[in-house]
GULO-814024 format. One record per residue (C-alpha): residue number from 0; x, y, z; chain. Coordinates in steps of 0.02 Angstrom, whole numbers, plus 50000, padded with zeros to 5 digits. Layout:
N
+-----+-------+-------+-------+-----+
| seq |  east | north |    up | mol |
+-----+-------+-------+-------+-----+
| NUM |     X |     Y |     Z |   A |
...
+-----+-------+-------+-------+-----+
// end
This chain:
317
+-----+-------+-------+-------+-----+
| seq |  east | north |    up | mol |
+-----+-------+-------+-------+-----+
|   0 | 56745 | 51668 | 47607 |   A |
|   1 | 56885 | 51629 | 47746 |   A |
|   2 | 56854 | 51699 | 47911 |   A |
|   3 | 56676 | 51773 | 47860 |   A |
|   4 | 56553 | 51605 | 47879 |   A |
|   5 | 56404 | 51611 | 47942 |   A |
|   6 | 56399 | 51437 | 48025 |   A |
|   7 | 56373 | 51392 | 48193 |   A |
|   8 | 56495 | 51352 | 48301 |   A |
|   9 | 56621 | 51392 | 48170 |   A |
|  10 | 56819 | 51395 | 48214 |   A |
|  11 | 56870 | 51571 | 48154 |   A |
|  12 | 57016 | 51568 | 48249 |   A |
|  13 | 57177 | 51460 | 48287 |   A |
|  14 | 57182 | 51467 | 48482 |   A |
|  15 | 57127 | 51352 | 48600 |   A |
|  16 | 56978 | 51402 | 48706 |   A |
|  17 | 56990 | 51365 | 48899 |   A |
|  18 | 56939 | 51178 | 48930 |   A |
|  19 | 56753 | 51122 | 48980 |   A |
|  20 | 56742 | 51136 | 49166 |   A |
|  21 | 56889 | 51255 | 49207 |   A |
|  22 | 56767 | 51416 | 49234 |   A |
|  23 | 56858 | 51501 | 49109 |   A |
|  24 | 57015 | 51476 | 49197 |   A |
|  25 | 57204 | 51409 | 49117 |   A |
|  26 | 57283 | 51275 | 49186 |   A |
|  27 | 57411 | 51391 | 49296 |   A |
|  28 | 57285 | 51477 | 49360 |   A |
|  29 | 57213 | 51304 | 49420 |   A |
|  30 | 57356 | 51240 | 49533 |   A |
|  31 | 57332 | 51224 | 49703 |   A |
|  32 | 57410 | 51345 | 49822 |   A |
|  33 | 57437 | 51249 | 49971 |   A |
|  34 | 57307 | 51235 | 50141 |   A |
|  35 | 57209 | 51388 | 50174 |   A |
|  36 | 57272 | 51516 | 50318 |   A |
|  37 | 57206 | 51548 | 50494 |   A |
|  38 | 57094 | 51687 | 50503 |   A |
|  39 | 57205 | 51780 | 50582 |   A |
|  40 | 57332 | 51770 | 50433 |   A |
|  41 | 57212 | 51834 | 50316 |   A |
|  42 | 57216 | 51999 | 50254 |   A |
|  43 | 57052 | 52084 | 50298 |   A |
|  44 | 56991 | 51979 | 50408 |   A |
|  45 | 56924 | 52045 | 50561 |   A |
|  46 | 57054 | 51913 | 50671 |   A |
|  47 | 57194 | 51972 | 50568 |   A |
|  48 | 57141 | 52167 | 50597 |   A |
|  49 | 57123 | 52091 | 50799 |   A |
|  50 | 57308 | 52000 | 50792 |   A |
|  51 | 57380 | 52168 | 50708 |   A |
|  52 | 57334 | 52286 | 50834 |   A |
|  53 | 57386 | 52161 | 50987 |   A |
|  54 | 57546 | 52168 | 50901 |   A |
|  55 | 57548 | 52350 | 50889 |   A |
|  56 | 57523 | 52360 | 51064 |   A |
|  57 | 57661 | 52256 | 51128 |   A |
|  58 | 57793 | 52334 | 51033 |   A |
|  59 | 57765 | 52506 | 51090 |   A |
|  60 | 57738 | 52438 | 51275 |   A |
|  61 | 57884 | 52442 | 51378 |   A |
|  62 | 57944 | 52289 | 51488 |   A |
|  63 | 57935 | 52358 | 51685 |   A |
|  64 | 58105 | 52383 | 51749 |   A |
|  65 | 58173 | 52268 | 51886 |   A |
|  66 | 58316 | 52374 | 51934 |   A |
|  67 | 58318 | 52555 | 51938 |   A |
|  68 | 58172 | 52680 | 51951 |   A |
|  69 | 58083 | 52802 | 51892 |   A |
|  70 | 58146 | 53001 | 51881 |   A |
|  71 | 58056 | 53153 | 51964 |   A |
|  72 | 58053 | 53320 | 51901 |   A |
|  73 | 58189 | 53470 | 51873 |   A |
|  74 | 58133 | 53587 | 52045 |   A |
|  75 | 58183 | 53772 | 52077 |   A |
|  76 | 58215 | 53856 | 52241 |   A |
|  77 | 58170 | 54035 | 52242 |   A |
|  78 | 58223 | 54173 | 52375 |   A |
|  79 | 58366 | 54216 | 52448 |   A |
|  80 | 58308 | 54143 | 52606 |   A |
|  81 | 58271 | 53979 | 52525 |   A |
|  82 | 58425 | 53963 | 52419 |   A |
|  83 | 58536 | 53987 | 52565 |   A |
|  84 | 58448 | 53872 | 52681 |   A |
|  85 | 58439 | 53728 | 52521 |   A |
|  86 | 58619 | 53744 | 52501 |   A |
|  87 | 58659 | 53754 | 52685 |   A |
|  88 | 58567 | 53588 | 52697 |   A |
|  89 | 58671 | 53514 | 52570 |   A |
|  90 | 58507 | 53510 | 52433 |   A |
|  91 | 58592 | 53429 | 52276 |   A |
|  92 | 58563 | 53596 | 52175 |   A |
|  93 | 58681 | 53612 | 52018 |   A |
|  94 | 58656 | 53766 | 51946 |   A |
|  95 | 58629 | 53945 | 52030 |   A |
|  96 | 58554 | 54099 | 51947 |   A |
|  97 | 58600 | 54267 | 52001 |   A |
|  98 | 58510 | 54415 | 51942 |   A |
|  99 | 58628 | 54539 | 51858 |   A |
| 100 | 58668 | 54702 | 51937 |   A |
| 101 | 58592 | 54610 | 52104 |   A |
| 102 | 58596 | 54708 | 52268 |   A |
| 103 | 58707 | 54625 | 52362 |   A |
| 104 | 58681 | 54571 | 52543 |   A |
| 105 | 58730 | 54446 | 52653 |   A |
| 106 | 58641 | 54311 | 52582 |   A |
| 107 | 58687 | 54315 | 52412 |   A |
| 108 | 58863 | 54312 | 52479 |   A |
| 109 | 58826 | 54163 | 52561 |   A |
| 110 | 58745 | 54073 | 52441 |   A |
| 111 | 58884 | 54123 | 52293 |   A |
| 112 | 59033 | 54067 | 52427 |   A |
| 113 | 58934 | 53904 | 52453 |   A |
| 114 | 58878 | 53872 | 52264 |   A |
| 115 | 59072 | 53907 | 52239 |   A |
| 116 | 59127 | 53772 | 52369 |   A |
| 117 | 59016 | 53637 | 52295 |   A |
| 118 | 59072 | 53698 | 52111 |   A |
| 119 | 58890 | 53747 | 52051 |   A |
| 120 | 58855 | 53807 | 51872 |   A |
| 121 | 58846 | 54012 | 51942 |   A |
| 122 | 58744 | 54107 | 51785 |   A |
| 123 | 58712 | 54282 | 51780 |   A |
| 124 | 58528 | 54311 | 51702 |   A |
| 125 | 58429 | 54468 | 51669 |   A |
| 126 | 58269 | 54490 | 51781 |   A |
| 127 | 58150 | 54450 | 51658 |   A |
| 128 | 58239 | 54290 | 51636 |   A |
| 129 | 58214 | 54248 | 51813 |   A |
| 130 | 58021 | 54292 | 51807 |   A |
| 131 | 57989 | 54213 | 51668 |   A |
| 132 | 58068 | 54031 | 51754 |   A |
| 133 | 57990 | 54071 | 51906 |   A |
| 134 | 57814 | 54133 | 51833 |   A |
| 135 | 57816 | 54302 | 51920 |   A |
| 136 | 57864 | 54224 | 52104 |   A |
| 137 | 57968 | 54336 | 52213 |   A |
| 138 | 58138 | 54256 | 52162 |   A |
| 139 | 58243 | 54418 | 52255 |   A |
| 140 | 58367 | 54382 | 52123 |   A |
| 141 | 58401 | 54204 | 52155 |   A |
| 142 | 58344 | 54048 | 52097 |   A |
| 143 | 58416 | 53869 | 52121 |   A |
| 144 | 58399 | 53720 | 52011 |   A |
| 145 | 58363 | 53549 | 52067 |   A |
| 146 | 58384 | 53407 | 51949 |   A |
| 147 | 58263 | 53261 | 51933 |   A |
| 148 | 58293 | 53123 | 52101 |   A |
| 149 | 58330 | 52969 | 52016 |   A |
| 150 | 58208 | 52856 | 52134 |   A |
| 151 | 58252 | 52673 | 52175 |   A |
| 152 | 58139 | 52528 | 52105 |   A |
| 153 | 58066 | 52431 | 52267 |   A |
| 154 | 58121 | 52298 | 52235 |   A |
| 155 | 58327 | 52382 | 52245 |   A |
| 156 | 58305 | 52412 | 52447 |   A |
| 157 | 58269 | 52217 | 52484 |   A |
| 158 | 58390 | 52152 | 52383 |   A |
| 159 | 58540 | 52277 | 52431 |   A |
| 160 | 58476 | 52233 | 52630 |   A |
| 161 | 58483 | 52038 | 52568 |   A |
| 162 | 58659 | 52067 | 52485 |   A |
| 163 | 58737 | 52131 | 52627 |   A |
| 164 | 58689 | 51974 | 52742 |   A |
| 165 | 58557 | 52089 | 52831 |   A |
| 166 | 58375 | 52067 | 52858 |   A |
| 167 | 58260 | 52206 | 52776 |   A |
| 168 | 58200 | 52368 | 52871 |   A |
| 169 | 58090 | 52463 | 52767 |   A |
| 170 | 57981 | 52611 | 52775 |   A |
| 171 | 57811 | 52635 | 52663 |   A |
| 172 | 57707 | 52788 | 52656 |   A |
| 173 | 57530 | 52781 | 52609 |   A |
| 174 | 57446 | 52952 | 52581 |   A |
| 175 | 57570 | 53045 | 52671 |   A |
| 176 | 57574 | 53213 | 52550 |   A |
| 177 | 57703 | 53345 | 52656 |   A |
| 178 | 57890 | 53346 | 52594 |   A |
| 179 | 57939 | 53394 | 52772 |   A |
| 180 | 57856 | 53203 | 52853 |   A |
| 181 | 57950 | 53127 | 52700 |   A |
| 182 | 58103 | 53210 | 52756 |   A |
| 183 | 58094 | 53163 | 52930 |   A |
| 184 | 58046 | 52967 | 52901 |   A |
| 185 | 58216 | 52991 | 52794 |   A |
| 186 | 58325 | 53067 | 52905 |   A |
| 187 | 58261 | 52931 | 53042 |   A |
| 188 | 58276 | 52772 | 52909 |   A |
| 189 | 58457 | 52836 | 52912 |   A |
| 190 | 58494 | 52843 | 53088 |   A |
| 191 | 58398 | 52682 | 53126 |   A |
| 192 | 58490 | 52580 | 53005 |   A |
| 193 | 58355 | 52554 | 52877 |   A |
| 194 | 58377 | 52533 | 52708 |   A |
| 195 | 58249 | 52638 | 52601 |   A |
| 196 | 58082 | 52716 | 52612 |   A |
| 197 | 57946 | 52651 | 52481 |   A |
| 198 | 57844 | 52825 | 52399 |   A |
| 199 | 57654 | 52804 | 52288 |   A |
| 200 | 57700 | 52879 | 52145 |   A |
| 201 | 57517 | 52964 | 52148 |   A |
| 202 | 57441 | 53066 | 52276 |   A |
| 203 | 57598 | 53052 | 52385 |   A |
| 204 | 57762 | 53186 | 52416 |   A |
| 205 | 57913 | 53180 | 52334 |   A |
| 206 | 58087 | 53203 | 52352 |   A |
| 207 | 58072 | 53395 | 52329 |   A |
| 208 | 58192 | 53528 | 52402 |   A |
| 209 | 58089 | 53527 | 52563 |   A |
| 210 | 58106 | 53337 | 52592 |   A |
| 211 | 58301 | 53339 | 52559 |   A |
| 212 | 58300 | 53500 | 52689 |   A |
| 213 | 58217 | 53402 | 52826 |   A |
| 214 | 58311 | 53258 | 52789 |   A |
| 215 | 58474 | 53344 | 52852 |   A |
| 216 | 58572 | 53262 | 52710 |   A |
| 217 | 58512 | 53083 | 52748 |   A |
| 218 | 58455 | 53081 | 52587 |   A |
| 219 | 58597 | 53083 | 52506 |   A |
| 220 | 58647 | 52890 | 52568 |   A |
| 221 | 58434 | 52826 | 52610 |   A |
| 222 | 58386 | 52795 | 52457 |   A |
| 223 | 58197 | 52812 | 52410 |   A |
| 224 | 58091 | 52722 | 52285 |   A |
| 225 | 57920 | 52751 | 52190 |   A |
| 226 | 57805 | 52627 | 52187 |   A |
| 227 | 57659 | 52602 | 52047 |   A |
| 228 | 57553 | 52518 | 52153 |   A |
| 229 | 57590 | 52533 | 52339 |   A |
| 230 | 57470 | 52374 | 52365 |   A |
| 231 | 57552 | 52274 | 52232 |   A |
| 232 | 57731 | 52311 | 52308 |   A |
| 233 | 57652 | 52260 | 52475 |   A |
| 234 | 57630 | 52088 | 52427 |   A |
| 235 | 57786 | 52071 | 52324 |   A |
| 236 | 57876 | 52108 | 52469 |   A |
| 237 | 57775 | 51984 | 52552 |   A |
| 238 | 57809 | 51862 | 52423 |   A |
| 239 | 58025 | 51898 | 52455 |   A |
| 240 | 57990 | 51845 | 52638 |   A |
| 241 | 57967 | 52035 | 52718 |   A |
| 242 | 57821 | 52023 | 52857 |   A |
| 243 | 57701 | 52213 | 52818 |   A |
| 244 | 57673 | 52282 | 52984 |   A |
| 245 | 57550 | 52416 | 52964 |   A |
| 246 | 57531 | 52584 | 53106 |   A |
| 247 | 57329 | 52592 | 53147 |   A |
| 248 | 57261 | 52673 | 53299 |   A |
| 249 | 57139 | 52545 | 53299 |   A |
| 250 | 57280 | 52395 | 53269 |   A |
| 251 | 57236 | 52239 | 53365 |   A |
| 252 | 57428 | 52230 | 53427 |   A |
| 253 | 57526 | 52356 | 53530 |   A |
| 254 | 57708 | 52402 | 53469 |   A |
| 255 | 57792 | 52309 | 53617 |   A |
| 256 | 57703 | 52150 | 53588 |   A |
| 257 | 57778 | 52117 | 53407 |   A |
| 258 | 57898 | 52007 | 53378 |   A |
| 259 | 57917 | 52018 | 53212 |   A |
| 260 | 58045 | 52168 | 53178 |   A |
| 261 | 58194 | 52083 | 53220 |   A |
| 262 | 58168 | 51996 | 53043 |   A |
| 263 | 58139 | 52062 | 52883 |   A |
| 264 | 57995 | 52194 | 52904 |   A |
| 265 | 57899 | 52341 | 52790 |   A |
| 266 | 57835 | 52460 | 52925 |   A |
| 267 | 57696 | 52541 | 52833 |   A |
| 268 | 57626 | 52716 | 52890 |   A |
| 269 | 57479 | 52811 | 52839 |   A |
| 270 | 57427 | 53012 | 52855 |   A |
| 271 | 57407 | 53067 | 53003 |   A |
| 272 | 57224 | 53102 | 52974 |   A |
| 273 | 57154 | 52964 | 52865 |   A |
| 274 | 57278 | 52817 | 52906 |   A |
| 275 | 57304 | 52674 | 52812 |   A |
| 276 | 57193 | 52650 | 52655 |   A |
| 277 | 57085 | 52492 | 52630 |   A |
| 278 | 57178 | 52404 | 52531 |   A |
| 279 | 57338 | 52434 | 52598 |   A |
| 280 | 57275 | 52399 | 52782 |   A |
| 281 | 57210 | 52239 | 52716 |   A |
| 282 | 57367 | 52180 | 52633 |   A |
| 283 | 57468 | 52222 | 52815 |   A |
| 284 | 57497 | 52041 | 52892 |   A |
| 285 | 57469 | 52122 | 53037 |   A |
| 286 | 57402 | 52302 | 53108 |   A |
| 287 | 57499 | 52386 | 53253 |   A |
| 288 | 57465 | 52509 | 53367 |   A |
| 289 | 57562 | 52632 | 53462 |   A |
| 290 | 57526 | 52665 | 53639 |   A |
| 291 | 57504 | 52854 | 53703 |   A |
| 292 | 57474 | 52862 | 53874 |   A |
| 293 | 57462 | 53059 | 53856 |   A |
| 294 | 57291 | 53034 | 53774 |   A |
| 295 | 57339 | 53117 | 53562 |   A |
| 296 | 57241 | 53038 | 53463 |   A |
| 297 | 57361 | 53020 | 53325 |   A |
| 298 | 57541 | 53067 | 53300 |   A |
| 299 | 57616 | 53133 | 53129 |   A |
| 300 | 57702 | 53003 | 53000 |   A |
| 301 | 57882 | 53056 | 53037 |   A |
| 302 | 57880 | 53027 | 53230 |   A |
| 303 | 57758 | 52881 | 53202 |   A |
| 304 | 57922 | 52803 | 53097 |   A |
| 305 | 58041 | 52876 | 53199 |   A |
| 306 | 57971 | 52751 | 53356 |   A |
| 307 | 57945 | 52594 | 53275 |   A |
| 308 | 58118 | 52618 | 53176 |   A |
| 309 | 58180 | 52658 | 53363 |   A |
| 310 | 58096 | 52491 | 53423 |   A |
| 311 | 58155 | 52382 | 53275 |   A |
| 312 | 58354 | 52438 | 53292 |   A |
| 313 | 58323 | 52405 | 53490 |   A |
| 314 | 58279 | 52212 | 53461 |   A |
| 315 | 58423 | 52196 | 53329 |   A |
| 316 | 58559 | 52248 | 53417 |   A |
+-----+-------+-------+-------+-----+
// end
């Protein structure tokens, strides 16, 4: 009967089996598909996983900014004492709080006629409000916000010196941690014709309320920039032309015998304490010394500025 024999290799059916040879495969199936991939364009692959995550990487890293730097953080000045003396400084506060139903004296007067002048935000907040900003400090009823300093790159104060036809007078700090030595090398950048004053942006002070106090409102027109890596902005400086004269007590040159800051010059000063660090005192092309016939053994990082800046405007003019 049809479809129901017994016989070996017998045909019971009308379709084609696949041909000898193919491993059971039809002819599509068969066609070539082009040269095989790199390894790292395979799917699974352990080059490909590799490739995927360098890729990953570079798109969420973010190219380092030529121009323009980095921002601090919001500040608040609190006491009346404070408040008054940050706005009688010229600190670039914006808003004012005043505690509501305050007891008026005559420095919360004085600070609302001078948050007036400068047309601060005034706002009237309850006194937990204030503690709670503060975190319990003694506010007296008056707190002052300070926005974020919007700090130069390092590479801004060479190139506005350069634009202007003028050779490069720049200040570094390295270590130096008090506001108030900040301040000063500001205020003296300023009146020595400098053009900017190079911060670490780790382990070093800020532009906080006390630095723009000291600073007698320098720092409104010296601008300031954080640096990554002070040593790295050494030698790009270096690298632009700028000579790094570096302040050591042990330096093998005395202030009077360099002849370099008539040019384009980083002065760099260390903490009064430690000095320069090791790798910054290495990168100095050379290490200066300032002569005290008094005997100190040292002299703070604002008057330490303050002389060679002194020094360096003599021999330009």
């Amino acid at each position: 009967m049809a479809g129901n024999s017994q016989r070996r290799n017998r045909r019971t059916s009308n379709k084609k089996g696949a041909q000898v040879g193919s491993g059971g495969k039809r002819r599509r199936s068969l066609e070539g598909k082009g040269p095989t991939p790199p390894a790292s364009a395979r799917k699974g692959h352990v080059k490909n996983r590799i490739a995927n995550a360098k890729a990953k990487q570079a798109a969420s890293r973010r190219p380092a900014p030529r121009r323009g730097g980095a921002k601090g953080t919001a500040e608040l000045v609190v006491g009346r004492n404070p408040v008054v003396e940050a706005l009688r400084e010229g600190v670039p506060a914006t808003t004012l709080y005043v505690q509501q139903f305050i007891d008026s004296d005559e420095r919360v007067r004085e600070a609302l006629q001078l948050a007036t002048e400068r047309g601060l935000n005034l706002l009237e907040a309850p006194r937990p409000e204030l503690d709670r900003m503060t975190n319990g400090l003694n506010h007296q009823g008056l707190v002052a916000q300070i926005p974020p300093y919007d700090y130069a790159h390092p590479e801004d104060l060479s190139a506005a010196a350069f634009d202007a036809g003028e050779d490069p007078l720049i200040v570094a700090l390295d270590g130096v941690t008090d506001p108030r030595n900040l301040g000063a090398v500001v205020r003296s950048v300023s009146a020595f014709g400098g053009h900017g004053v190079v911060v670490p942006e780790r382990r070093a002070a800020g532009m906080t309320a006390g630095a723009w106090k000291t600073s007698a409102g320098t720092a409104a027109r010296t601008p300031v920039a954080r640096a990554t890596n002070l040593t790295r902005t050494l030698e790009a400086y270096q690298k632009a032309g700028l000579t790094v004269v570096g302040l050591a007590a042990d330096g093998e040159m005395e202030l009077q015998d360099v002849e370099l800051l008539d040019g384009p010059v980083v002065v760099v000063v260390g903490s009064e304490g430690k000095g320069l660090s090791r790798l910054v005192g290495e990168t100095c092309d050379v290490r200066v010394r300032i002569p005290m016939p008094g005997g100190a053994e040292s002299l703070n990082a604002g008057v330490a500025a303050g002389v060679v800046l002194w020094e360096a405007a003599r021999r330009r003019a």
